[in-house]
C-alpha positions in Angstrom: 59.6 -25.1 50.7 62.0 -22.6 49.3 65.0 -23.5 52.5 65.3 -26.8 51.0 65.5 -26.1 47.1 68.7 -26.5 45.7 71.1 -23.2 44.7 71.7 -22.4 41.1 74.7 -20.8 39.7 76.1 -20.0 36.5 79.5 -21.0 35.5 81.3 -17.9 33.6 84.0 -18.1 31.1 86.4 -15.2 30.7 89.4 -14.6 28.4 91.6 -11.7 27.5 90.7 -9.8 30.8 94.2 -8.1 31.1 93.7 -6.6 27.3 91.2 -4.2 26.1 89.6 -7.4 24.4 88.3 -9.2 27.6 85.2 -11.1 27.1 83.1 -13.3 29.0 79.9 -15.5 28.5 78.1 -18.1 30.9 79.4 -21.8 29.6 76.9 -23.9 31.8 74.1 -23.5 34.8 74.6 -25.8 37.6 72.2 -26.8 40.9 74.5 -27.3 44.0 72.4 -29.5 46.5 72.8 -29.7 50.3 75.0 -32.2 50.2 77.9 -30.4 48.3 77.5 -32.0 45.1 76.4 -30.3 42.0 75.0 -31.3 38.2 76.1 -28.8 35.6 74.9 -28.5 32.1 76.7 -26.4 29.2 75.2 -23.9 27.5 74.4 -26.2 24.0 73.0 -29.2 26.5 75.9 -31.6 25.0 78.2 -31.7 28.3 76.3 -32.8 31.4 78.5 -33.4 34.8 77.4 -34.5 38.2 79.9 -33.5 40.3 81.7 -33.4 43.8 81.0 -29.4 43.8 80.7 -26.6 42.3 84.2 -25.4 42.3 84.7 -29.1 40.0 82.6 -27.1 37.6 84.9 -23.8 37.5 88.0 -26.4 37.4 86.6 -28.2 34.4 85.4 -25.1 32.2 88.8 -22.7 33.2 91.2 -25.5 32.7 92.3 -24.0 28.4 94.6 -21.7 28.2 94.2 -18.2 28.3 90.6 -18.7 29.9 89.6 -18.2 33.7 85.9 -20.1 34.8 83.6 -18.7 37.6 80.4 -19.6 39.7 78.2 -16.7 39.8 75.4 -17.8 42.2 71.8 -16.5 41.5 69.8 -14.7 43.6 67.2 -17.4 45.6 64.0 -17.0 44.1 60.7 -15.5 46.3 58.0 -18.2 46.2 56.6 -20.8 43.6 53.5 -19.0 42.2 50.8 -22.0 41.0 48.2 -20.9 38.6 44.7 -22.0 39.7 43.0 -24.6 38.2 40.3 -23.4 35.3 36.8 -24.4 35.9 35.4 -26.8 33.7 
């Protein structure tokens, strides 16, 4: 089951990295699908994007000035754990 889910990443925003103020946070969580397309959605839940890839995702959220976007894939999980039905 797990070789065909789809990956999850996060897409990170980070600003001021070459001053002693850098700072980062994770904008948006995305699913990248076999196929090389993606659906992202931002942090608040207002911006949802299917997209092309994943990369469209870091092009789209490091595109202000002074910012820098990246994917930062998580870890595949282990299994699906189902909880057994109660008895009646």
């Amino acid at each position: 089951m797990l070789d065909t889910a789809p990956r999850m990443f996060a897409v990170v925003q980070e600003c001021d990295l070459e001053t002693e103020h850098a700072d980062g946070h994770v904008a948006a969580w995305g699913i990248a699908y076999e196929d090389g397309s993606a659906h992202v959605i931002g942090v608040g839940g207002a911006v949802t994007m299917s997209l092309g890839s994943p990369e469209r995702a870091v092009w789209h959220y490091g595109r202000r000035k002074g910012v820098s976007a990246r994917l930062v894939w998580l870890a595949p999980g282990t299994g699906a754990a189902f909880a057994q039905a109660e008895a009646a």
